[in-house]
C-alpha positions in Angstrom: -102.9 -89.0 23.5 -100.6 -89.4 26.7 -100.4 -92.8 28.2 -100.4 -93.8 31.8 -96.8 -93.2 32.1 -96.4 -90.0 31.0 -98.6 -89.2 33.9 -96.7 -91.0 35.9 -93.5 -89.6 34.8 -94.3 -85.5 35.7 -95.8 -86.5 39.1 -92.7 -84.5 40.0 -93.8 -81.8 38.6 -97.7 -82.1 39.6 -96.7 -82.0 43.2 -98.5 -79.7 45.5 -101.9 -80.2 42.9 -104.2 -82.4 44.2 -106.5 -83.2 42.3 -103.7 -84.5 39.6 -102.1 -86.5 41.8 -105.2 -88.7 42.6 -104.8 -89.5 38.9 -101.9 -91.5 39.7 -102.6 -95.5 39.4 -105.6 -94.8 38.2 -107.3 -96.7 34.8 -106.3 -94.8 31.6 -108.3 -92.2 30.1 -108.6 -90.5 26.8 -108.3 -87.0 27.2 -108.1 -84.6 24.0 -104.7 -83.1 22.3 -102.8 -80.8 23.6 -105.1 -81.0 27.1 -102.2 -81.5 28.9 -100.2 -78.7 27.7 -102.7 -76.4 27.7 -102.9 -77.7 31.4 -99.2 -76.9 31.7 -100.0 -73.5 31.1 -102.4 -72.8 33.1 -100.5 -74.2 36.1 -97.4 -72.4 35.4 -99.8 -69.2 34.8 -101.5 -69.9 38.0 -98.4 -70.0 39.9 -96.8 -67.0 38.2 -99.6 -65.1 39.8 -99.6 -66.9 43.2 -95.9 -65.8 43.7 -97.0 -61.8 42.7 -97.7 -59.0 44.7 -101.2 -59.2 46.7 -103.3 -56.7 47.1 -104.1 -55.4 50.9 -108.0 -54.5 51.4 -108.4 -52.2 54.4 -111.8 -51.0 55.9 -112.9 -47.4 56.8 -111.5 -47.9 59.9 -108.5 -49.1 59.5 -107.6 -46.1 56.9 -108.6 -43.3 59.3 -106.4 -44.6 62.4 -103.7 -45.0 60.1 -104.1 -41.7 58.4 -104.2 -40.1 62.4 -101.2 -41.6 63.5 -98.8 -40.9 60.4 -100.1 -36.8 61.5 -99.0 -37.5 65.0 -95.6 -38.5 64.0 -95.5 -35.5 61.4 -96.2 -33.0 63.8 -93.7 -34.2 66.5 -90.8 -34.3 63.7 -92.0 -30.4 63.0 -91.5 -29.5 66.6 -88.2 -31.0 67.2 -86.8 -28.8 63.9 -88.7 -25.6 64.5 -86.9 -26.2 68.6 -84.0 -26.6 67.2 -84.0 -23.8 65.1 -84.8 -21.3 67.9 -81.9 -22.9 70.4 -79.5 -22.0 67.3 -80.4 -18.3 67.4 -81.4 -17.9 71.1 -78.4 -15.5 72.6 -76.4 -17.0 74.9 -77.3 -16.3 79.1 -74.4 -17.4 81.8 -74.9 -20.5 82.8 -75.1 -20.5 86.3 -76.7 -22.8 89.3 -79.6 -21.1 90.5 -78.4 -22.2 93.9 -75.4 -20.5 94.3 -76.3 -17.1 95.5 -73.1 -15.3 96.0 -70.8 -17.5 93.8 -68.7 -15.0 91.5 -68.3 -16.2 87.8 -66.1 -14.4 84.8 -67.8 -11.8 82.9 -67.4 -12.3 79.0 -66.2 -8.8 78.0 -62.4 -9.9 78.0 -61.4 -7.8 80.4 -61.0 -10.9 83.6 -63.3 -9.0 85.3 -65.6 -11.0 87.8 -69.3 -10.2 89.2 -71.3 -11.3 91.8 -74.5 -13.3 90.4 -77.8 -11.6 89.9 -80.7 -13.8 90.8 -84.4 -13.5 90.3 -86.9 -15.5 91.9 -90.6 -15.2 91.1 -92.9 -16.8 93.3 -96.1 -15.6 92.4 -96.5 -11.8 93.5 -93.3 -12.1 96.0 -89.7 -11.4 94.3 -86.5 -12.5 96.3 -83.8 -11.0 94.6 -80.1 -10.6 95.4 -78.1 -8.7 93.0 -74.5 -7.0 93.0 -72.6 -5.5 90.6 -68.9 -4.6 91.0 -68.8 -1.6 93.9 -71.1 1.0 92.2 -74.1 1.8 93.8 -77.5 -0.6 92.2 -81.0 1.1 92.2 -83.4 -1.6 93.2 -86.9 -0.7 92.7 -88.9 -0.8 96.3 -92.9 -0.6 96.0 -92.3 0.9 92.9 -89.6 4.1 94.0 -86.0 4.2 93.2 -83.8 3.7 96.2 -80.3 4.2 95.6 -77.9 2.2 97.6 -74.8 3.9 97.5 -72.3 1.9 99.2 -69.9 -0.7 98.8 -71.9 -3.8 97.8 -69.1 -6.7 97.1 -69.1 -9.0 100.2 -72.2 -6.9 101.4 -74.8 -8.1 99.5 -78.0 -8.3 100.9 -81.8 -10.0 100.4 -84.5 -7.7 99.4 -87.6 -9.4 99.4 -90.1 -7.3 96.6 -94.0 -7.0 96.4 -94.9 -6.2 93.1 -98.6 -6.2 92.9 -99.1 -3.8 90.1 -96.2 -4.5 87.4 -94.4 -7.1 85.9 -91.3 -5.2 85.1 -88.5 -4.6 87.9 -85.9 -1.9 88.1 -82.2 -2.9 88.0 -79.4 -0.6 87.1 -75.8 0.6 88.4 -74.4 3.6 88.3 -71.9 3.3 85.4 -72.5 -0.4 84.1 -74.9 -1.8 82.2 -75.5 -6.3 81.4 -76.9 -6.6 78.2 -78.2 -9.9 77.3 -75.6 -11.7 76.6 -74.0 -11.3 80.2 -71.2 -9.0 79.0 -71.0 -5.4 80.7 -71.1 -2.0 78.8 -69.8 1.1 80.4 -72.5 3.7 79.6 -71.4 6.5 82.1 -75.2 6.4 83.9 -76.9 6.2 80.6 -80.5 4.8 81.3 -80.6 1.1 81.6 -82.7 -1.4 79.8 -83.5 -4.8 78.2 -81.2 -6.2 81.1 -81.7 -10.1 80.9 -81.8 -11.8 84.6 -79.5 -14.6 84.9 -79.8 -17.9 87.6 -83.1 -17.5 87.1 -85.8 -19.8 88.9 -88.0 -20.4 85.8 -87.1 -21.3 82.4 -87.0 -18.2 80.7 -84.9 -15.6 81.5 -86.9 -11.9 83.5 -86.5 -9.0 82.7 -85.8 -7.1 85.7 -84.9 -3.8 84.7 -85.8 -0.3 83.5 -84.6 2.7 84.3 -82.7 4.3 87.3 -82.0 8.4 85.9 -83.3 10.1 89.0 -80.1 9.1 91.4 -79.3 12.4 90.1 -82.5 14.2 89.1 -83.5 16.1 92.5 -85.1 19.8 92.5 -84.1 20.3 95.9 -86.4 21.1 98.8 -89.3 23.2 98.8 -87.9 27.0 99.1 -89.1 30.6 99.0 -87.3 33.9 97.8 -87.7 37.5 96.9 -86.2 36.9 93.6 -86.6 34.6 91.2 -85.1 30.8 91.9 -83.4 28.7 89.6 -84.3 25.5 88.9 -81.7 22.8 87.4 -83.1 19.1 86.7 -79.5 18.0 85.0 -78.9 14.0 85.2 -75.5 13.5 86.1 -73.3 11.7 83.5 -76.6 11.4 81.4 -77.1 11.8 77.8 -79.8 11.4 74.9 -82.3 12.4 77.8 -85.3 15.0 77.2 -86.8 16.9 79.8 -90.8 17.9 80.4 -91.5 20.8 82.8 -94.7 21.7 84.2 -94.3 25.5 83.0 -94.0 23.6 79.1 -90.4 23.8 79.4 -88.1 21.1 77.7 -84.8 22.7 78.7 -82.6 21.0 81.6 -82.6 24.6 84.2 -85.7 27.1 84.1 -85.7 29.9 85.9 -89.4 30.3 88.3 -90.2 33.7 88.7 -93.9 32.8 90.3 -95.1 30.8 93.2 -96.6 27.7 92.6 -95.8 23.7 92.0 -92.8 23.1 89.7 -92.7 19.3 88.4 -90.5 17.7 85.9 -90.3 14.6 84.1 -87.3 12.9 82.0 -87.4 10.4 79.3 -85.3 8.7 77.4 -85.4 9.3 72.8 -88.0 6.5 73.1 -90.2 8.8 75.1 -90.3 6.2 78.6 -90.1 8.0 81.5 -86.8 8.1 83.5 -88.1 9.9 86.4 -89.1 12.8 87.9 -89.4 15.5 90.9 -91.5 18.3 92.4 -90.7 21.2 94.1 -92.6 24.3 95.6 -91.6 27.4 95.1 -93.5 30.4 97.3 -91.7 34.1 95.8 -92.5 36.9 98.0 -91.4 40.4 97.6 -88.8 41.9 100.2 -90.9 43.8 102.9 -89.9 47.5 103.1 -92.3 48.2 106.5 -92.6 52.4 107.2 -93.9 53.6 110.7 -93.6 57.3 109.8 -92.2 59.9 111.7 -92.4 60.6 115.2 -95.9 61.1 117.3 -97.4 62.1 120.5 -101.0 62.1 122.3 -102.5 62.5 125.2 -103.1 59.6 128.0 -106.7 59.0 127.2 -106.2 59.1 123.5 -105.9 56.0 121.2 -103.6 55.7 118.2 -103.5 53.3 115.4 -99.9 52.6 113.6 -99.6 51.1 110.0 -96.2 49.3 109.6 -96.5 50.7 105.6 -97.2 46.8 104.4 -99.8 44.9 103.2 -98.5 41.9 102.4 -100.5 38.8 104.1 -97.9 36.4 103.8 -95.9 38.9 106.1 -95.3 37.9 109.5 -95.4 41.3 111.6 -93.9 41.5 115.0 -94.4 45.0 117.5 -92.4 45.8 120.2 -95.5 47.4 122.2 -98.2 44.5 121.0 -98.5 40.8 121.0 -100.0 41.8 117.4 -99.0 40.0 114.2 -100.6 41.9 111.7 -99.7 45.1 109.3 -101.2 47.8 111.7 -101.9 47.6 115.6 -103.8 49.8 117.8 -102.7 51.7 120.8 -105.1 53.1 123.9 -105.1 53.2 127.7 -101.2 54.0 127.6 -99.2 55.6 130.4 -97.9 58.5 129.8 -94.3 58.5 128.8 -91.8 58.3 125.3 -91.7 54.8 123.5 -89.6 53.3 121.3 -91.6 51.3 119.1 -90.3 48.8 117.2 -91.6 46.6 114.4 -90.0 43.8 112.2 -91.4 42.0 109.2 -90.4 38.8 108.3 -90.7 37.0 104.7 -89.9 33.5 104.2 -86.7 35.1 103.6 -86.1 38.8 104.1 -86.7 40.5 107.4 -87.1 44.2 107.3 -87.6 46.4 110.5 -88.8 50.3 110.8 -89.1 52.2 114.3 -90.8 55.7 115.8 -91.2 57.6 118.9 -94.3 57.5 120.4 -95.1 60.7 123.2 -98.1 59.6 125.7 -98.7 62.9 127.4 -100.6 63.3 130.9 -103.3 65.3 129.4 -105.3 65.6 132.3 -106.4 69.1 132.9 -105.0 71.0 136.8 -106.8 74.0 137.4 -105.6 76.2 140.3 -108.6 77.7 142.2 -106.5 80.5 143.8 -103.7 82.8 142.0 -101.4 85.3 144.1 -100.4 87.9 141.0 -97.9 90.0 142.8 -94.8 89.9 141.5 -92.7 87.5 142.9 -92.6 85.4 140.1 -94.7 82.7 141.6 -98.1 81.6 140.9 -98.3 85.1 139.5 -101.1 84.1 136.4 -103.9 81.6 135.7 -102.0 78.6 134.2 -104.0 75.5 133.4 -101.9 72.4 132.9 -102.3 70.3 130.2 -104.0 73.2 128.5 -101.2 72.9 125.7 -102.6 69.8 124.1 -106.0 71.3 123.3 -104.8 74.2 121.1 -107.7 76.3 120.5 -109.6 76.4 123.5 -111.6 79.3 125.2 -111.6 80.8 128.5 -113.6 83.2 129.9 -113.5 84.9 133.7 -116.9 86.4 134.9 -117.2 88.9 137.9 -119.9 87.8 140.4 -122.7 89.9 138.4 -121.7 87.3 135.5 -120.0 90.7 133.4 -116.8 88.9 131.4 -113.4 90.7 132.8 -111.6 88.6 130.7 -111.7 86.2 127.4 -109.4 84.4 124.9 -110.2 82.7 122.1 -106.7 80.1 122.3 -105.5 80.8 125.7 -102.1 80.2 126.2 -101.6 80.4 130.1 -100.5 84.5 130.0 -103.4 85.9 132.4 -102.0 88.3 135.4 -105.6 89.6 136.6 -104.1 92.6 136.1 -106.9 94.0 135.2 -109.2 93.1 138.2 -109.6 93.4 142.2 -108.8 91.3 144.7 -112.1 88.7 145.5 -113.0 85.5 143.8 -114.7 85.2 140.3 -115.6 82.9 137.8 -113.4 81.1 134.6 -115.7 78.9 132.1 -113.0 76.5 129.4 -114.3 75.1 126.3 -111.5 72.7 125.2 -110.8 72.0 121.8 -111.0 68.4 122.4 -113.3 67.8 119.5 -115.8 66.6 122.2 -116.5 70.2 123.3 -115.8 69.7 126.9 -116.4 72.8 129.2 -115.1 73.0 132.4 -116.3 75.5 135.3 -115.0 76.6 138.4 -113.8 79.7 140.8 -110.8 81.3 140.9 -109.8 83.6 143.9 -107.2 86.3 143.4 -105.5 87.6 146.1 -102.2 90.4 145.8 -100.3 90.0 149.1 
């Protein structure tokens, strides 16, 4: 058994325990062997275990915000590497103050030169662009056509404020240089033009502006019209690796168009994205070769129709003796006289004339009513003028007792009244008019 002092002598080591301590002073107890170093134990086992890791106890709670944010910070860490991943193999643009309009800045192709800066501004459906490139001419895409500005554009360089409603892509292209996306320049001797990166831009990512620019070359020419076929050449300048889709299924860079009609071509590039492309109309008439005929005559109060020998509508027909403008005009009423008539016939691009004489004759019949047959020479038969142009006609001469003293089936002007007495008798004429017109009358002979 311990005694009093031994208790007293490991207060040292009791302190911090209570419940010992208040043992000290007190009366002496019995307590059994080995109590006090099984106590020993105990303590040093109790403190072994205070001093050890504690176990943390954490409600439902408190696990799933914990669990949230350690997901958070996860996914922020992923960002920042995946970002900068992409800035290491994002190509490299010209860095460039989107202020500074005209401001000239070296061109990475080693060769000191310098260009103007190319800006692009979208604000919503509006595009102010400026853009210059050494002293070739640029093609800026205007409500959607090509216009090529061939002049000197250093120092000149002007604002051209763009609608684009309907696209999203913008032309941009030179004549012989090309920016590819690293802001150097390739000479490509007007090859088409594409994947061009905008630099200075107003948003973050760089626009592309351009496409393609082939037709400052490709142009058909004006509408035209020929007798002969027309050839049609649709070459791009400079160009190359370009195919070429005609309306007559051509893919050739010339055709020849032997018919009238709408001629339209289209050009692409090997990727099949259209270049450009023109129409033209082509009209193809044959020469005119107009034919009046030989020369013709009639009589006053005849009419007479003239064919120019054509019958081409397209033909424009103009007559020296009408206001006509067609392939045949008709004559009447005319004066009696020669003419000269005239006619020329006019293609698109020929003009062919042809010409005749026309002979209007006074065809009005004179009948003399008296004939003096005696020798002189004068007035010596029965002659009827204008009797020539009715070949064919009859006359007969009647006696007063209506016996015939004479008759001719074509008369010809030849009667003397040789045949007959002095006195006055009767003639009856059947013209051969086609009308069978008869005309009556006297007719007095008298011999001294």
């Amino acid at each position: 058994m311990k005694e009093k002092k031994d208790i007293e002598n490991i207060s040292k080591e009791l302190e911090g325990f209570s419940k010992l301590q208040s043992l000290k002073g007190k009366q002496p107890f019995s307590v059994p062997d080995s109590y006090f170093d099984n106590l020993e134990d105990n303590i040093i086992s109790k403190i072994a275990k205070e001093a050890g890791p504690r176990k943390i106890r954490m409600n439902t709670k408190q696990v799933l915000f914990y669990a949230a944010a350690a997901s958070i910070v996860a996914i922020f860490i992923f960002i920042a590497m995946r970002s900068g991943n992409q800035d290491a193999n994002q190509p490299q643009i010209a860095d460039q103050p989107t202020e500074t309009i005209n401001q000239e800045n070296p061109i990475a192709n080693n060769n000191n030169q310098k260009e103007e800066s190319i800006v692009d501004q979208r604000n919503d459906e509006n595009i102010h662009r400026i853009e210059s490139i050494e002293k070739n001419a640029v093609a800026v895409e205007n409500d959607k056509n090509l216009d090529i500005q061939n002049q000197e554009i250093r120092n000149n360089t002007k604002d051209n404020n763009l609608n684009h409603k309907n696209t999203s892509n913008f032309n941009y292209a030179n004549n012989d240089l090309e920016i590819n996306n690293d802001g150097n320049l390739n000479i490509n001797n007007g090859q088409t033009i594409s994947s061009i990166n905008g630099v200075n831009t107003s948003i973050g990512n760089s626009t592309t502006i351009a496409r393609k620019a082939v037709h400052k070359y490709l142009d058909l020419g004006n509408d035209r019209c020929s007798s002969k076929a027309i050839r049609l050449d649709a070459s791009v300048k400079h160009a190359r690796d370009i195919k070429y889709q005609w309306s007559t299924k051509d893919t050739t860079s010339i055709i020849i168009a032997q018919e009238s009609g709408l001629y339209w071509v289209n050009v692409y590039d090997l990727n099949d994205n259209l270049l450009g492309s023109d129409t033209v109309t082509i009209t193809i008439i044959e020469k005119p070769r107009p034919n009046l005929g030989g020369d013709r005559s009639i009589c006053n109060y005849e009419s007479i129709l003239i064919s120019s020998g054509c019958r081409n509508t397209e033909y424009y027909y103009k007559w020296s003796v009408s206001d006509a403008t067609t392939a045949e005009v008709y004559l009447s009423n005319m004066d009696p006289g020669t003419y000269q008539i005239e006619l020329s016939v006019m293609s698109c691009s020929d003009t062919a004339t042809s010409s005749m004489i026309l002979t209007v004759n006074d065809c009005n019949l004179k009948i003399p009513n008296v004939i003096t047959p005696n020798g002189d020479g004068r007035n010596d038969r029965f002659i009827i003028s204008g009797l020539n142009h009715y070949s064919g006609s009859k006359l007969y001469i009647m006696d007063r007792t209506g016996s015939i003293v004479y008759e001719s089936i074509d008369y010809k002007n030849d009667w003397a009244a040789s045949n007959v007495q002095e006195g006055t008798y009767f003639y009856r004429l059947l013209l051969n008019d086609g009308k069978n017109t008869e005309k009556n009358g006297t007719l007095t002979i008298i011999r001294k």
